[in-house]
C-alpha positions in Angstrom: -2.7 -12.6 15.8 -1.5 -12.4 12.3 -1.2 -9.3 10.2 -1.8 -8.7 6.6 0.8 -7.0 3.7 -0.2 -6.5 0.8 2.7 -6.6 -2.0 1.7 -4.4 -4.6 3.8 -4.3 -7.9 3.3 -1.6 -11.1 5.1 0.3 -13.4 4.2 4.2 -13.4 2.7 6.8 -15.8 4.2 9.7 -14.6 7.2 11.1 -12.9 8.3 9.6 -9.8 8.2 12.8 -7.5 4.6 12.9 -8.6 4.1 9.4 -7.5 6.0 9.9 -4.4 3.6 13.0 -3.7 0.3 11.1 -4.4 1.4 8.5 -2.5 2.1 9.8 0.6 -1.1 12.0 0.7 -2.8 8.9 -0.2 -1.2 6.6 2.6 -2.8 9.7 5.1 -6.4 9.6 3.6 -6.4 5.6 4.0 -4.9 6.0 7.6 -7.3 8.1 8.5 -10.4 6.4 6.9 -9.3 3.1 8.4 -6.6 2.9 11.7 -5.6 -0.8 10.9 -3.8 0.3 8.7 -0.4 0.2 10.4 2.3 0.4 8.0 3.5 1.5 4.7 7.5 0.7 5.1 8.7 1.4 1.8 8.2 1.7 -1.9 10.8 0.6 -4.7 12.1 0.7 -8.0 13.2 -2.5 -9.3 15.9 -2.8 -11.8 13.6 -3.8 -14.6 11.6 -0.7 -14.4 8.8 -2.3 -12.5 8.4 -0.9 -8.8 6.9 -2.5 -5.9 5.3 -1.4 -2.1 4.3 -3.0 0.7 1.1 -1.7 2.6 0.4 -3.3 6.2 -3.1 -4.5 8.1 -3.9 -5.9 11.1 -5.8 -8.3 9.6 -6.5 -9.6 6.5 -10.2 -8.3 6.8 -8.6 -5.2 7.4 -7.1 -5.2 4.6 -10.0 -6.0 2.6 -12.4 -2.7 3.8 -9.8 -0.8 2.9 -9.8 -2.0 -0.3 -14.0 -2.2 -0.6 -13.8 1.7 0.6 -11.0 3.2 -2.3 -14.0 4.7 -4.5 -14.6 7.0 -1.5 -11.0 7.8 -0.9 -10.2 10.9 -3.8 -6.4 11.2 -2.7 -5.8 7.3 -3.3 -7.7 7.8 -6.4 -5.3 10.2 -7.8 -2.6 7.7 -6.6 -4.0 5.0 -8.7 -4.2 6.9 -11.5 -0.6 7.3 -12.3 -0.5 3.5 -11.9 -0.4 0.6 -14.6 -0.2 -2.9 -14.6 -0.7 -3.1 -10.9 -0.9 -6.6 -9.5 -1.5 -6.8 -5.4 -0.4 -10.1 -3.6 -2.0 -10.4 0.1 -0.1 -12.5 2.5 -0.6 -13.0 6.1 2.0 -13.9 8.8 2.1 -14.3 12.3 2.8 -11.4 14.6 5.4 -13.5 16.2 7.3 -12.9 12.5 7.8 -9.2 13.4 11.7 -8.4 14.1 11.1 -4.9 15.8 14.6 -2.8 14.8 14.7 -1.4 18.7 
């Protein structure tokens, strides 16, 4: 099995405890519209300005009906919004890649 991350890089809008807010509501509303979602591990603020999270799929098709679905997803919306120059990399990597912390 291999697993999808998407590497998402942007700069923001609008103040970062307004991003940090949006985001986590819209991490719940994708969860819940689709369960292969199984990670968001962190998001960060490069030195440059420009920031950069990592979203998690099971699969890369996964991955991609997530992203078909975000004009039905409001909270992820409203995410987005605060968002500019995003750019989204999709890698895939092999379960066997996972170093569980435990």
């Amino acid at each position: 099995m291999s697993y999808c991350a998407e590497i998402v890089t942007f700069t923001l809008k609008a103040d970062e405890d307004e991003y940090v807010a949006l985001r986590k509501a819209a991490i719940a509303e994708v969860k819940n519209a689709h369960p292969k979602l199984i990670a968001v591990p962190f998001c960060a603020k490069r030195s440059g300005g420009t920031w950069v999270d990592v979203w998690i799929y099971e699969t890369k098709e996964a991955a991609d009906a997530a992203n078909a679905d975000v004009e039905n997803m409001p909270e992820f919306l409203k995410m987005y919004a605060v968002l500019d120059g995003v750019e989204i990399e999709l890698t895939e990597f092999p379960e066997s890649a996972v170093s569980p912390l435990s």
